[in-house]
C-alpha positions as MATLAB code, in Angstrom:
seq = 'XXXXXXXXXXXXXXXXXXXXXXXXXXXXXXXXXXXXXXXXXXXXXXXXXXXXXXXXXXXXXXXXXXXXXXXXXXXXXXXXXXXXXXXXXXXXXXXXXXXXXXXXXXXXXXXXXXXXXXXXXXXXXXXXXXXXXXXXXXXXXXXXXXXXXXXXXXXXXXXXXXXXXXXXXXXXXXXXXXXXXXXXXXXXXXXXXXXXXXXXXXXXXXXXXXXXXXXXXXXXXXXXXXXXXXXXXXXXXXXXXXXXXXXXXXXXXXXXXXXXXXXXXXXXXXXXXXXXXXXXXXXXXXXXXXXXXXXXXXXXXXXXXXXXXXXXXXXXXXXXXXXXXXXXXXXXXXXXXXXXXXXXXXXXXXXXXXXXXXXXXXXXXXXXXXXXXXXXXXXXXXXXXXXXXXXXXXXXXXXXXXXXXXXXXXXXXXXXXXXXXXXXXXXXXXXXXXXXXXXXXXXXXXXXXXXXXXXXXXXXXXXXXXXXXXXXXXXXXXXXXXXXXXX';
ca = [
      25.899 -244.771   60.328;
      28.388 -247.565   60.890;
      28.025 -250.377   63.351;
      23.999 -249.769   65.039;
      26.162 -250.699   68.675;
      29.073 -249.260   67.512;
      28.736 -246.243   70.029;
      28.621 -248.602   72.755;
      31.241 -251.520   71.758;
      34.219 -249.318   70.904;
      35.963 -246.157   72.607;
      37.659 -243.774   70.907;
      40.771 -244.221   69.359;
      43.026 -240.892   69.028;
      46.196 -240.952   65.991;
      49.187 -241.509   67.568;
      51.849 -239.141   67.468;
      55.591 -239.022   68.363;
      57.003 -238.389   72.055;
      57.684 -234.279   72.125;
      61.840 -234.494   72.914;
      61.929 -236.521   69.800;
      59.787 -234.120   67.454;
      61.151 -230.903   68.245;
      64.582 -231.968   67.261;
      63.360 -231.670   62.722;
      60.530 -229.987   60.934;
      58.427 -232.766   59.745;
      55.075 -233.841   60.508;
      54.573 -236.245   63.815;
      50.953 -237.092   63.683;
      50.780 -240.455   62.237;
      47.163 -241.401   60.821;
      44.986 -244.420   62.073;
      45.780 -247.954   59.801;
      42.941 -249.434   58.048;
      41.319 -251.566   60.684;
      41.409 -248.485   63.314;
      39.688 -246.448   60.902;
      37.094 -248.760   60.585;
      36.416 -248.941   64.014;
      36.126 -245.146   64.565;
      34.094 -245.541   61.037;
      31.768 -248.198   63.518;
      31.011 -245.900   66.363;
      28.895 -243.405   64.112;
      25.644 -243.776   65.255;
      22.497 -243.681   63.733;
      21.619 -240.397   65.715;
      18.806 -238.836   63.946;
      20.055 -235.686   62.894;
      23.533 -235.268   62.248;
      25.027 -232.177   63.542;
      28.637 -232.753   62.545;
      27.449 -231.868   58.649;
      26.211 -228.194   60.017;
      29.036 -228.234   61.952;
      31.454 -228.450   59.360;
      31.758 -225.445   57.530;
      32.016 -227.305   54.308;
      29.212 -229.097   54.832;
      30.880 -232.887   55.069;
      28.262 -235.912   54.639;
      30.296 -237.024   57.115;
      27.919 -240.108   58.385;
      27.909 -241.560   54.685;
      31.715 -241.841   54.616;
      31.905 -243.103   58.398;
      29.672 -246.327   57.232;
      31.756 -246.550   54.107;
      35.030 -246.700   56.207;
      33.175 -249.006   58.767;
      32.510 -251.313   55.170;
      35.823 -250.837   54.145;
      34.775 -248.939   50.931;
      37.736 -247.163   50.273;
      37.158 -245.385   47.081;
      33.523 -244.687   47.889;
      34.653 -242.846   50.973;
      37.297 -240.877   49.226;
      34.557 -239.743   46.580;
      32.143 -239.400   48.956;
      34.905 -236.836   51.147;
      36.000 -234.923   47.865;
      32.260 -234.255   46.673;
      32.565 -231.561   49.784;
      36.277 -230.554   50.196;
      38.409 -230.261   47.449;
      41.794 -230.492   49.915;
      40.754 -232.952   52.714;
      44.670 -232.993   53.340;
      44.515 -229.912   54.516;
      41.886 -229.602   56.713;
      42.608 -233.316   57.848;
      45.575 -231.856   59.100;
      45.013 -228.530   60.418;
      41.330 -227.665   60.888;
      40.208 -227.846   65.016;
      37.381 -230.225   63.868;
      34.088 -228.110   65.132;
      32.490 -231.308   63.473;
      33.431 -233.134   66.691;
      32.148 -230.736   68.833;
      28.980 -231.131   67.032;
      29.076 -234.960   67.293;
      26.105 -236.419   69.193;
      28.478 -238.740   71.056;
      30.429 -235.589   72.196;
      27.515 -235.059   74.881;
      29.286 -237.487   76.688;
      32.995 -236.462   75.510;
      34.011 -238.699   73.239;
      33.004 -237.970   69.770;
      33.700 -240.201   66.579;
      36.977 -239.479   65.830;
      35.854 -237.570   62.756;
      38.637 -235.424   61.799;
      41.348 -238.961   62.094;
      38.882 -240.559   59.939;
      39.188 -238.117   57.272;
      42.971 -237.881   57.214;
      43.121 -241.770   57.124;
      40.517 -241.705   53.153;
      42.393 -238.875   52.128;
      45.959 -240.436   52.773;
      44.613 -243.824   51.527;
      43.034 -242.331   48.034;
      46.597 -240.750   47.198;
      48.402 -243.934   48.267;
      45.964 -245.970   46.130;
      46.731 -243.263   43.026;
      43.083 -242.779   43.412;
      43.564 -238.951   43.477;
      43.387 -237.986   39.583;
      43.167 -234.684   37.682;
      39.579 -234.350   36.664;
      39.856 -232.007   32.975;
      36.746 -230.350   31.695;
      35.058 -232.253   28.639;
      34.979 -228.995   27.206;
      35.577 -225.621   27.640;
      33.937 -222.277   28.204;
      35.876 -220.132   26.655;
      35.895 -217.596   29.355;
      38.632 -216.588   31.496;
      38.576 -216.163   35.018;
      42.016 -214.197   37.427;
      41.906 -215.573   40.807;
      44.404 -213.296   42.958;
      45.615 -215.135   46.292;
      46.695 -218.812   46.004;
      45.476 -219.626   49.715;
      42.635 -221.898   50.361;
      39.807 -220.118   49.505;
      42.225 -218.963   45.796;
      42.759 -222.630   44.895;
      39.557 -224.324   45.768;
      37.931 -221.502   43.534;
      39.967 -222.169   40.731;
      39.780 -225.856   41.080;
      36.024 -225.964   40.615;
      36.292 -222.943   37.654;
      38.705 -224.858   36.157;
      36.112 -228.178   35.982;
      33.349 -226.038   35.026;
      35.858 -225.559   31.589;
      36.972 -222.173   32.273;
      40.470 -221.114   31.431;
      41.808 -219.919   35.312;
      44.844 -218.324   36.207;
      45.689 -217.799   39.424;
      48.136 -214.703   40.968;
      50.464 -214.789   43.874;
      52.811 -212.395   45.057;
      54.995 -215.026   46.786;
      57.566 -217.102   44.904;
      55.749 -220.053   45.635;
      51.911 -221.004   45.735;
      49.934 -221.658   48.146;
      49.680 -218.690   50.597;
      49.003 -219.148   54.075;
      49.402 -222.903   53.578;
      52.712 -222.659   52.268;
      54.460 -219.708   54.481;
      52.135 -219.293   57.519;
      51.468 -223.037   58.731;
      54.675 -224.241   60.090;
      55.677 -227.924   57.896;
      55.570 -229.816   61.500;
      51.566 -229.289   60.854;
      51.538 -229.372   57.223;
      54.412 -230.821   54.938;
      54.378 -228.792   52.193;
      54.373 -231.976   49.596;
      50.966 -231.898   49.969;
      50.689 -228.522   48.587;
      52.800 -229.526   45.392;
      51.061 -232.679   44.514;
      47.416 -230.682   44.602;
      49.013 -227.810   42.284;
      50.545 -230.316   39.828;
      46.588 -231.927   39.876;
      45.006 -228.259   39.164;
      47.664 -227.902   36.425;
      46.736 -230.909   34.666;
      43.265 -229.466   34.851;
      44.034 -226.565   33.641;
      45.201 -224.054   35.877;
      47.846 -221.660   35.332;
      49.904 -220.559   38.176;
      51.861 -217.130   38.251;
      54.169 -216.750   41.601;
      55.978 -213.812   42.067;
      53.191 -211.642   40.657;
      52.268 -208.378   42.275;
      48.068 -207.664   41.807;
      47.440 -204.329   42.147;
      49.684 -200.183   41.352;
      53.033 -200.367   40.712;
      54.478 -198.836   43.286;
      53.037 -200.488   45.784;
      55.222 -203.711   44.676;
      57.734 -205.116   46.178;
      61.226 -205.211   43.722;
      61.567 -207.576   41.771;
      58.173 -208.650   41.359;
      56.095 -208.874   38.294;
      52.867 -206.777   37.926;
      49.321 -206.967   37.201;
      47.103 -204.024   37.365;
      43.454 -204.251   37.690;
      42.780 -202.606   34.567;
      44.575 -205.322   32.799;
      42.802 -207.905   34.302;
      39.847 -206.200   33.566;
      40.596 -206.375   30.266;
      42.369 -209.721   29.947;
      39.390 -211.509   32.006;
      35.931 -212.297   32.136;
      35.757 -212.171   36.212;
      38.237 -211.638   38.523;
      38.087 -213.053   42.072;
      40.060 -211.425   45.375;
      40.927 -214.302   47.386;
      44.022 -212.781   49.333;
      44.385 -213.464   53.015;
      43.721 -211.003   55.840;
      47.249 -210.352   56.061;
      47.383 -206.870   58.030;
      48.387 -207.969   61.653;
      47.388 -206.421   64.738;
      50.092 -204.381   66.344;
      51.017 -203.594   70.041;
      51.077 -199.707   70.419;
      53.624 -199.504   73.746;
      56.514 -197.549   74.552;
      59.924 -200.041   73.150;
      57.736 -201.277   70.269;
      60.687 -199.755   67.896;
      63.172 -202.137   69.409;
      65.163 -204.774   68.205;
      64.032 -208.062   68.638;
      60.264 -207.291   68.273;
      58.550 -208.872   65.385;
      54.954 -209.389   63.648;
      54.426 -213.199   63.919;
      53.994 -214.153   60.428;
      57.337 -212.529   59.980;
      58.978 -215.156   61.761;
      57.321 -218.321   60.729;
      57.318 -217.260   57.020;
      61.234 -217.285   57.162;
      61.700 -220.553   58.562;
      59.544 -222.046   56.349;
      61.191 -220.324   53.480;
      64.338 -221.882   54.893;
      63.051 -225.431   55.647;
      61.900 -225.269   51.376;
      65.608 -224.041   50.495;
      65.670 -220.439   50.937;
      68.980 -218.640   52.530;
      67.804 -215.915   54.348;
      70.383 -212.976   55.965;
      69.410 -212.045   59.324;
      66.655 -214.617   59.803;
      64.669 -213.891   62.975;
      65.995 -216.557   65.447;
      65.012 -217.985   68.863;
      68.329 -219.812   69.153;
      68.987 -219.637   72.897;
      66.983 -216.698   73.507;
      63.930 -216.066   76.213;
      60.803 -215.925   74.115;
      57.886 -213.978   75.050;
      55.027 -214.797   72.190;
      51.717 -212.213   72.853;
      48.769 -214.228   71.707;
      47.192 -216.958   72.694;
      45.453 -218.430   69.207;
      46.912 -221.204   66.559;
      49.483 -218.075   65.420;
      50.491 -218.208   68.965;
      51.190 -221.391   69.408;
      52.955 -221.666   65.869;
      55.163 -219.701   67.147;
      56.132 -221.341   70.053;
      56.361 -224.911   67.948;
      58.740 -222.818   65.598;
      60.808 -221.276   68.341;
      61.261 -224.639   70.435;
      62.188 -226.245   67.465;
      64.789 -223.441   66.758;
      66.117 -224.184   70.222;
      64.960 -221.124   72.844;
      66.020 -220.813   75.740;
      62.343 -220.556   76.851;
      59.282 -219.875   75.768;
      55.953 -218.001   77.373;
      52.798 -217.088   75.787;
      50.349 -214.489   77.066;
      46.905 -214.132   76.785;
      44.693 -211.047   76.931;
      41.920 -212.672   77.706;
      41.260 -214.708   81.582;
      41.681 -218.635   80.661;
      39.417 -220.600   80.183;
      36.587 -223.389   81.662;
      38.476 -227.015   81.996;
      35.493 -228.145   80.058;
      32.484 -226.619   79.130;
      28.991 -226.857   79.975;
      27.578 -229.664   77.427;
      23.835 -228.548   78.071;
      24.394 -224.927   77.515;
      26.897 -224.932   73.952;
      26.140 -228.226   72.615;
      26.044 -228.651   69.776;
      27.935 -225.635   69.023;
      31.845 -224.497   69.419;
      32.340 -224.220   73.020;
      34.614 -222.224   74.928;
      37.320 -224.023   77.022;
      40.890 -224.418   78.050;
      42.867 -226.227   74.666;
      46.145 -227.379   74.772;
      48.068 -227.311   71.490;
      50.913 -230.214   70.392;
      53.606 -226.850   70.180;
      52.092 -225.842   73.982;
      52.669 -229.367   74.922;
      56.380 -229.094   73.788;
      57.316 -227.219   76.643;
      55.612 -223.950   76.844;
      54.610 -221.524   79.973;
      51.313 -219.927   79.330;
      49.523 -217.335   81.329;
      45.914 -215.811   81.209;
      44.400 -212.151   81.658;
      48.055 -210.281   80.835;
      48.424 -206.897   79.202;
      51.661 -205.921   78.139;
      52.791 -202.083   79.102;
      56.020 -201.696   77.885;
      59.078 -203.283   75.777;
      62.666 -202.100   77.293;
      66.421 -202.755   76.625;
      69.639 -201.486   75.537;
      71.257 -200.220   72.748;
      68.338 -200.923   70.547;
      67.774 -203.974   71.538;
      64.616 -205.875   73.808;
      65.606 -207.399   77.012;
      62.813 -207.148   79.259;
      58.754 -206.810   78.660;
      56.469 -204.961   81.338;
      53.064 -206.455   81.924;
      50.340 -205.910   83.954;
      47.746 -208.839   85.430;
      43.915 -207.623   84.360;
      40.562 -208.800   85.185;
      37.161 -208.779   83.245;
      34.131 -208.059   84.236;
      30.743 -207.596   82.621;
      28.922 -204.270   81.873;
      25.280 -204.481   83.755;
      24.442 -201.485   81.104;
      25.717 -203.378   78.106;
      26.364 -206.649   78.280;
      29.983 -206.376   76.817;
      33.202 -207.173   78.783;
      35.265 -204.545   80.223;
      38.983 -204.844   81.177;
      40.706 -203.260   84.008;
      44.103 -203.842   85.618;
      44.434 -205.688   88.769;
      46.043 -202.907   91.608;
      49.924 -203.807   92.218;
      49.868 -206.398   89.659;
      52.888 -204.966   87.327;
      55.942 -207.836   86.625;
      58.624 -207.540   84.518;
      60.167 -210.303   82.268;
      63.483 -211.467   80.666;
      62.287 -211.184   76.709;
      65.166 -211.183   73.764;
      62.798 -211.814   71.522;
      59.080 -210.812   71.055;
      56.468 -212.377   68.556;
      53.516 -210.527   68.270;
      50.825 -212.997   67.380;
      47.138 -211.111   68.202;
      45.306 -212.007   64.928;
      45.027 -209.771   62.023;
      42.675 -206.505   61.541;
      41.763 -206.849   57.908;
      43.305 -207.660   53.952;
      46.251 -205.374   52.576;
      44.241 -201.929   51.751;
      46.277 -201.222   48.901;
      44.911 -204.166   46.926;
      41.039 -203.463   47.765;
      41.729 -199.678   47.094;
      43.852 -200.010   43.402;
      40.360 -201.770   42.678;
      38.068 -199.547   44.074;
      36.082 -201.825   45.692;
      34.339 -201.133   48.880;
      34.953 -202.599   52.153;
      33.042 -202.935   55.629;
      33.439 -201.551   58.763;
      36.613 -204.237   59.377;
      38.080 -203.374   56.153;
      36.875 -206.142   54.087;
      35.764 -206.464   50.354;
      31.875 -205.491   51.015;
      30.122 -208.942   49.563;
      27.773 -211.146   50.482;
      27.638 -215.325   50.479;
      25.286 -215.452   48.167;
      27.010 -213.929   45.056;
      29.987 -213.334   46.643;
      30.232 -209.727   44.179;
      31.504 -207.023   45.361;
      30.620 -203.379   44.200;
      32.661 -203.386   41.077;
      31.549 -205.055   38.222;
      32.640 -208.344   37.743;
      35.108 -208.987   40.699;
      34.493 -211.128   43.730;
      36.019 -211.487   46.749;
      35.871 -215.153   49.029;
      38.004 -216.376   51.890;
      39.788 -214.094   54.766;
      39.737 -211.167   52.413;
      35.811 -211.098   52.695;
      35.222 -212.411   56.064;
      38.544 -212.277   57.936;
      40.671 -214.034   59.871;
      39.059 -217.853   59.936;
      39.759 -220.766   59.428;
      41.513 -222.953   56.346;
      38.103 -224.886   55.997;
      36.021 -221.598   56.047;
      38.543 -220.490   53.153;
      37.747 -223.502   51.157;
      34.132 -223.052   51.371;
      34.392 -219.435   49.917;
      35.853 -220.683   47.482;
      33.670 -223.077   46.286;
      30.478 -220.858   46.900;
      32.148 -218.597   44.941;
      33.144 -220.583   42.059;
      29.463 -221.075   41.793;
      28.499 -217.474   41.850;
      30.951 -216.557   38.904;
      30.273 -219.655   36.954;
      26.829 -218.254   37.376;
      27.845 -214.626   36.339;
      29.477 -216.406   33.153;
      27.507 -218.988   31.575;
      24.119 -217.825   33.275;
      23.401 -221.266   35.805;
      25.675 -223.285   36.972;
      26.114 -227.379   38.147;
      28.556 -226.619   40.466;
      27.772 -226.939   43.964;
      27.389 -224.581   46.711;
];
């Protein structure tokens, strides 16, 4: 619980992070995590609140408290141990996750929470600077074999905890690198990629076998050059198989000038550059190098992209919602201690970024192929007395037009690639997910499991990682008939 006045001595204490017109100008992280003695103050201002929230608020379930107080005592190691025993790559989610364990925080009633999320990125950066961070091998081994397909979040915390349990893993990707979403969808200003590479050299020395460059599912659905594994051989090869792919079909905007030039899927974008920033030449790269960017989506994609196109060195950059924006702040007493709706300014937004609420975009026009100009219309939304549901309509006389030479279409993503779920036969939902529950995490065909986006989503990186755990469990279960792994 930390210090038992804690709450009331000390204020919050944010990590620091460098001035915008010096950040934008490379691609490395900026955020720079609290030192030793701030940590333990932030550690100190847990209080000893009855019921802590921030552990049901954290999808992975962090006994966050315990390794507050062990901060606030300056155990180190215990802390780190404590933080791993949940989340197998705090790193990651120190980094990227939006923290719903702070909204949770008792002391956020009053709008200051324990700096939770800081607190975390300050063990886990500690424990690798200490060399505390060591491959844990099985004492012995199962002898089964388990194919984890999608080397994402959910992919590698699966085959981490398979791999303990003493089963042989190998994991697919059909990238030439691992790491999915981490690797080519978070931009390395967010998330330097190092830390990917020092958790995958860990999971080798535990066991893990990594194959990049490896196309799951019929052959000519492949992309050239790519290696391929069909279900049927890893049917045969394996004792389990589990889907852990992202939800990687995107949304798309169905207007007139959609065809053109200069109009892209986001992911498109920011997997190039950060294909170039690890080494990669890429022809033709998508580039907002003194162009007028429009980006359509207002979520972390969104503002990826503007981060990315800033950085590239746009001429300017505006990002439209669909949705009206916003409360300032939200009403404590009404979504306490839950994730509450309100107006959130990114570090990209903050780099110099217009934004704009309740905008639907008509129309994409140019010349000679090419965008120059996107049509949009201002909206309103209003509630259905018969239904409950919201109901969009446009505002009369409310059409604009603006400069746009390039367009990055950034509205979330309807469901996993369909070609993968179908060359398995495995049935989906109504959203075009693999049909499984959390429980066993199964789907309908025997033997294969599906965890992370491609069974619940789009979500978050720390959702991902808790699929993956609760479905290490489930096949550890299928394979050895109990399990010691947790859930």
């Amino acid at each position: 619980m930390g210090k038992i006045t804690g709450f009331i001595e000390f204020e919050r204490v944010n990590e620091t992070s460098e001035a915008p017109l010096t950040r934008v100008k490379h691609w490395s992280e900026f955020v720079q995590s609290l030192n030793e003695e701030q940590a333990k103050v932030q550690g100190a201002r847990c209080m000893d609140c009855g019921i802590p929230f921030c552990t049901t608020g954290c999808p992975v379930n962090n006994i966050i408290p315990d390794w507050n107080d062990l901060v606030y005592q300056q155990e180190w190691r215990a802390a780190l141990d404590t933080l791993h025993s949940t989340n197998n790559f705090p790193e990651f989610t120190g980094r990227v996750c939006p923290a719903p364990c702070e909204a949770a925080c008792t002391l956020n009633i009053n709008n200051d929470p324990v700096g939770i999320k800081s607190i975390e990125h300050a063990i886990i950066d500690h424990g690798w600077l200490k060399g505390w961070v060591q491959p844990q091998p099985p004492s012995r081994k199962s002898g089964k074999k388990v194919a984890v397909v999608g080397s994402g979040p959910a992919g590698l915390a699966c085959a981490q905890q398979l791999a303990r349990a003493g089963h042989a893993v190998s994991v697919f990707e059909k990238s030439d690198r691992v790491g999915g979403l981490l690797r080519y969808g978070i931009p390395d200003f967010k998330l330097a990629k190092s830390h990917i590479d020092r958790r995958l050299a860990q999971m080798e020395a535990e066991g893990v076998e990594f194959h990049p460059s490896t196309y799951v599912g019929e052959a000519g659905h492949a992309a050239e050059g790519l290696t391929v594994r069909t279900p049927a051989s890893l049917h045969e090869d394996f004792d389990a198989v589990v889907l852990a792919g992202g939800s990687e079909t995107p949304r798309d905007l169905t207007v007139p000038g959609r065809e053109l030039e200069g109009v892209h899927f986001a992911m498109d974008f920011l997997r190039q550059q950060n294909q170039v920033n690890a080494g990669a030449r890429i022809d033709g790269q998508i580039s907002a190098k003194g162009k007028h960017v429009i980006v359509i989506g207002g979520g972390d994609t969104g503002s990826d992209c503007v981060g990315t196109s800033i950085r590239q060195g746009a001429a300017s950059v505006t990002q439209f919602e669909l949705m009206p924006q916003p409360p300032a702040s939200e009403n404590k007493e009404l979504t306490w201690p839950d994730w509450p709706l309100k107006l959130r300014t990114s570090s990209s937004q903050e780099e110099g970024c217009e934004r704009d609420w309740a905008i639907s975009t008509v129309a994409l026009e140019g010349t000679d192929g090419q965008v120059q100009k996107l049509v949009a219309v201002r909206v309103e939304w209003t509630r259905d007395p018969a239904t409950g549901q919201m109901k969009m309509r446009e505002v009369k006389d409310s059409r604009f037009e603006m400069q746009a030479d390039l367009v990055l279409l950034a509205m979330g993503f309807v469901s996993p690639v369909k070609e993968v779920l179908s060359a398995f036969a495995v049935e989906v939902d109504g959203r075009g997910n693999a049909l499984a529950d959390t429980e066993r995490y199964a789907t309908t065909v025997d033997k294969v499991f599906a965890a992370g986006d491609m069974r619940r989503g789009q979500s978050l990186v720390v959702w991902a990682i808790r699929e993956g755990r609760q479905c290490a469990r489930s096949v550890d279960e299928f394979l050895m008939g109990s399990s010691t792994l947790p859930r």
